[in-house]
C-alpha positions in Angstrom: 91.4 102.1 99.0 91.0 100.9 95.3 88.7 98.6 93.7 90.7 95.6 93.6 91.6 95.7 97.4 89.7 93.6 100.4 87.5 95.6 102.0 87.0 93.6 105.5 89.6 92.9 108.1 88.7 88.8 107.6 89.2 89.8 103.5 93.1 91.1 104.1 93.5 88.5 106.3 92.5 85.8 103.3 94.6 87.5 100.7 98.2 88.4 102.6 98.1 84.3 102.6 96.3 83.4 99.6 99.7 82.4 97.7 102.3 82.2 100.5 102.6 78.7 102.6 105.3 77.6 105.6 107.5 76.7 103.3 108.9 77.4 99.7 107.7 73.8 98.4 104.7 71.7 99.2 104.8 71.2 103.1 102.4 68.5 102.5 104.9 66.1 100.7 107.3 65.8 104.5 103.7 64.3 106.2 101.8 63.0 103.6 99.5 66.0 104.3 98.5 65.0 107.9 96.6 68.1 108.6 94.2 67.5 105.4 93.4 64.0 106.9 91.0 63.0 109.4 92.2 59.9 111.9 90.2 56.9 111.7 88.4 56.7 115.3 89.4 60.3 115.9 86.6 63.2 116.7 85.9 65.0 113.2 88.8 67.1 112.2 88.6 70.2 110.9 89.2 73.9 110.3 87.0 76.7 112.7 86.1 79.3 110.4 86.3 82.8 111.5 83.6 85.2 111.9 81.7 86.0 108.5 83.9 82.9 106.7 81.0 80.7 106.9 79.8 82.9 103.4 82.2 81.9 101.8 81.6 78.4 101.9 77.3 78.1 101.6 77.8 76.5 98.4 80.4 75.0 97.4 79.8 71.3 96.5 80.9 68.2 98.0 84.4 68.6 98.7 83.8 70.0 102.1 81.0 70.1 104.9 80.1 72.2 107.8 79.6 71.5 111.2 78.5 72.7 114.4 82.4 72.9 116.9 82.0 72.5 120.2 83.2 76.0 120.7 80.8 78.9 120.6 81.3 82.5 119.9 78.7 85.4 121.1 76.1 82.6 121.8 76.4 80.1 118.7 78.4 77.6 117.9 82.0 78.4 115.5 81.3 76.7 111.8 83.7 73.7 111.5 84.8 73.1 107.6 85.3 69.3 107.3 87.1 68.9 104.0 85.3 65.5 102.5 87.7 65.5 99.5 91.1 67.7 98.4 90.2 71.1 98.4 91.0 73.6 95.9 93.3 75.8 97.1 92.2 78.9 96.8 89.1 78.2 98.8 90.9 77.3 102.0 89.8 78.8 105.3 91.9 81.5 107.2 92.6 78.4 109.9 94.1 76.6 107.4 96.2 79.3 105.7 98.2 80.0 108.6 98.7 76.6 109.8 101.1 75.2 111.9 101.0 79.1 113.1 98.2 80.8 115.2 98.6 84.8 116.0 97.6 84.4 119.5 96.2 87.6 121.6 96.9 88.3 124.8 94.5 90.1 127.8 96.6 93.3 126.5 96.0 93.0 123.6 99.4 91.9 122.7 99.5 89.8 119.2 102.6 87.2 118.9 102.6 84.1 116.1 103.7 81.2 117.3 103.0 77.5 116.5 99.8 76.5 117.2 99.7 74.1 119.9 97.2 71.8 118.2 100.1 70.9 115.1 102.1 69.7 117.5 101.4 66.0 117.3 101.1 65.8 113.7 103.1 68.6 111.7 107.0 68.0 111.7 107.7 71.6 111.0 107.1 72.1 114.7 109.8 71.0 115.8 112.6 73.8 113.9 110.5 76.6 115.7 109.5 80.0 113.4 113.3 79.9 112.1 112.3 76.4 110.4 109.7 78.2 108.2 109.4 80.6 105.2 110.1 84.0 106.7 107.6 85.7 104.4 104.9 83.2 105.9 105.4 84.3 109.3 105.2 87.7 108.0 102.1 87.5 106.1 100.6 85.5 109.0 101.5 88.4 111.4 100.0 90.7 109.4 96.7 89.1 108.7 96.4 88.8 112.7 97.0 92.7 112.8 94.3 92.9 110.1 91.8 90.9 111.8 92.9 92.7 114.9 91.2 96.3 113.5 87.9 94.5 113.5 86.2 94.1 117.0 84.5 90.7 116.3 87.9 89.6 114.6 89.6 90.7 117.3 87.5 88.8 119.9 87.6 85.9 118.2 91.2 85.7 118.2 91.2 86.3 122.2 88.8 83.3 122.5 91.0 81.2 120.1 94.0 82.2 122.6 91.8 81.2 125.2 91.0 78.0 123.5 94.4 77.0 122.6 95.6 78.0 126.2 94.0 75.0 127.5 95.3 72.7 125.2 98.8 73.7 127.2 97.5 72.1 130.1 96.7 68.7 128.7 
């Protein structure tokens, strides 16, 4: 490993999608960037941070604020990033990086990416499948979910995610 690489499994995970996005130009501009909005009379709307991600954000200012989910993890509830104001870029969380995508996990152990169930309502690319998106997104998703997956904590987070998004399939 050199000096300049991530040393964490949540680290690679961050930088395989720190520069690519679904698509080649500004997904944003087809929805008017539904995903960074929050739904007047909606619950709070947000980003779950992964384990450790919550660091990253202690201090930085009044674009964003965290939250208490509704999910827990190991006994305590997941951080939720609320984004207040546009967020700079580089400081999105891992959730939103790899959005309208989720590497889900199976029992086995078995790690597909696939849309995420919960962009369904509100991001248009869902509807032209993986094929609608940049293939080098789907790639670097896939590979930050086999990242994550070399950590144990990352790796049972993801399960519980699966879990988690599982239900939404029943709703």
């Amino acid at each position: 490993m050199t000096m300049n690489e991530p040393r964490t499994a949540l680290e690679r995970a961050r930088s395989l999608l720190e520069s690519t996005t679904p698509l080649k130009a500004d997904c944003g501009r087809l929805c008017g960037a539904l995903c960074c909005k929050e739904e007047e009379g909606e619950e709070v709307a947000g980003m779950l941070l992964f384990p450790g991600e919550e660091a990253y954000y202690a201090h930085q200012g009044t674009w964003m604020e965290l939250l208490d989910s509704a999910l827990e993890f190991r006994g305590k509830p997941v951080p939720l990033l609320v984004c207040k104001l546009p967020c700079p870029r580089r400081l999105r969380p891992l959730s939103c990086r790899i959005f309208p995508l989720f590497p889900y996990l199976d029992k086995d152990g078995v790690l597909s990416v696939e849309m995420d169930v919960r962009a369904r309502p509100l991001c248009p690319l869902c509807e032209h499948g993986l094929r609608g998106l940049d293939p080098a997104f789907v790639q670097a998703v896939q590979a930050a979910g086999q990242a994550l997956c070399e950590d144990e904590t990352q790796r049972q987070f993801l399960r519980l995610l699966t879990e988690h998004l599982e239900e939404y399939l029943w709703l």
